[in-house]
N, C-alpha and C positions, 0 to 999 in steps of 0.2 A: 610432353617433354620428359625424357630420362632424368631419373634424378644423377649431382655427381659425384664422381666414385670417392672412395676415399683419398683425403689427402696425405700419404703416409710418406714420409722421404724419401721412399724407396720407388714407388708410386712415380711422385713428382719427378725424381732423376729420371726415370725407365722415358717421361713423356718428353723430357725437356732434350735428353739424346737422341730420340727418334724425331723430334723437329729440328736441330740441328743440322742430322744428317740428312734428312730429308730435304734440309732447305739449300746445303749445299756448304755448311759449313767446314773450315777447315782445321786442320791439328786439334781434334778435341782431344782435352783429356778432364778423366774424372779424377778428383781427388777425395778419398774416406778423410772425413776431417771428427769420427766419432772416437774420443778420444783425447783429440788434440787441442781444442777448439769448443767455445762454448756457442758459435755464432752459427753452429747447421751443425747437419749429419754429412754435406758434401759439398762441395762445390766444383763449378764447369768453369773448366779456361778452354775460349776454343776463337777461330781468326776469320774477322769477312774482310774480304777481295778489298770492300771500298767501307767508305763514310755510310753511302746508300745501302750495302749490303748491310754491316752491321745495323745500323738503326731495322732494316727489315726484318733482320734475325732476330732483335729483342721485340720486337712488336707479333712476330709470330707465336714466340714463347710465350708471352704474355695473354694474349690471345687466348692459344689452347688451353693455358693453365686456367685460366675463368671458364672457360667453356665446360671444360672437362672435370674440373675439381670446385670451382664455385672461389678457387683462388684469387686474391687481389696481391699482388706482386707490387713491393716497390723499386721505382726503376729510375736512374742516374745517367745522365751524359747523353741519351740518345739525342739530342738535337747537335752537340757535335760531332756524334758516331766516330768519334776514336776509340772510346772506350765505352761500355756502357757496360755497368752493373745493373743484375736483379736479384733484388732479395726477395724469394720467397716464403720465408720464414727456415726451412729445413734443407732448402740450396740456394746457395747462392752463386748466380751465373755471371764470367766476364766474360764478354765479347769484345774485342779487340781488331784494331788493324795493323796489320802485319807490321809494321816500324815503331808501334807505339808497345805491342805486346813483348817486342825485341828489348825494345828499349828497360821493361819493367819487368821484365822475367819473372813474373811470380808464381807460377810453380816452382820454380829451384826454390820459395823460401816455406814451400810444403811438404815436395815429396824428398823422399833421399834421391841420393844420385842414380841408385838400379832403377827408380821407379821415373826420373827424370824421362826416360827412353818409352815410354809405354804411351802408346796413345789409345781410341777407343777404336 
């Protein structure tokens, strides 16, 4: 068995976007919180179709991050997959469904207004 790669912020983002996208996620955006923020180097807002999606999308993340980095993520909400957070120490990921993400708009209380517009 490989051993796993480092965990470096940059590392962790690069894996947690490409299962994301991979898995079918939608509006992601990354937010640089180095600087702002003592709680990560970044954090993901990004939107699944359903309750079922979201909870799959955290359970994938979560997943590969053990697999690949030796990572233990802590994780929030998935059993009512509106919302779920993952802390992995240096990102922290929300996945949302679509009317609940609406509802709480938390990117606008990160990025500036130019950067509102950017997705990945």
């Amino acid at each position: 068995m490989a051993a796993p790669l480092t965990a470096t912020s940059d590392g962790l983002l690069a894996t947690i976007l490409e299962t994301l996208e991979s898995e079918k996620a939608e509006e992601i955006v990354k937010i640089d919180l180095r600087g702002k923020s003592e709680m990560g180097d970044y954090m993901v807002v990004c939107t699944g179709r359903s309750s079922r999606q979201v909870a799959a999308l955290s359970e994938k993340i979560v997943d590969k991050l053990k697999a690949d980095f030796g990572v233990l993520s802590k994780i929030e909400g998935k059993d009512q997959g509106d919302w779920v957070l993952i802390d992995t120490g240096d990102v922290i990921v929300h996945i949302f469904r679509p009317e609940v993400r609406e509802f709480y708009q938390l990117e606008k209380m990160w990025l500036s207004p130019a950067e509102q517009t950017e997705t990945v």
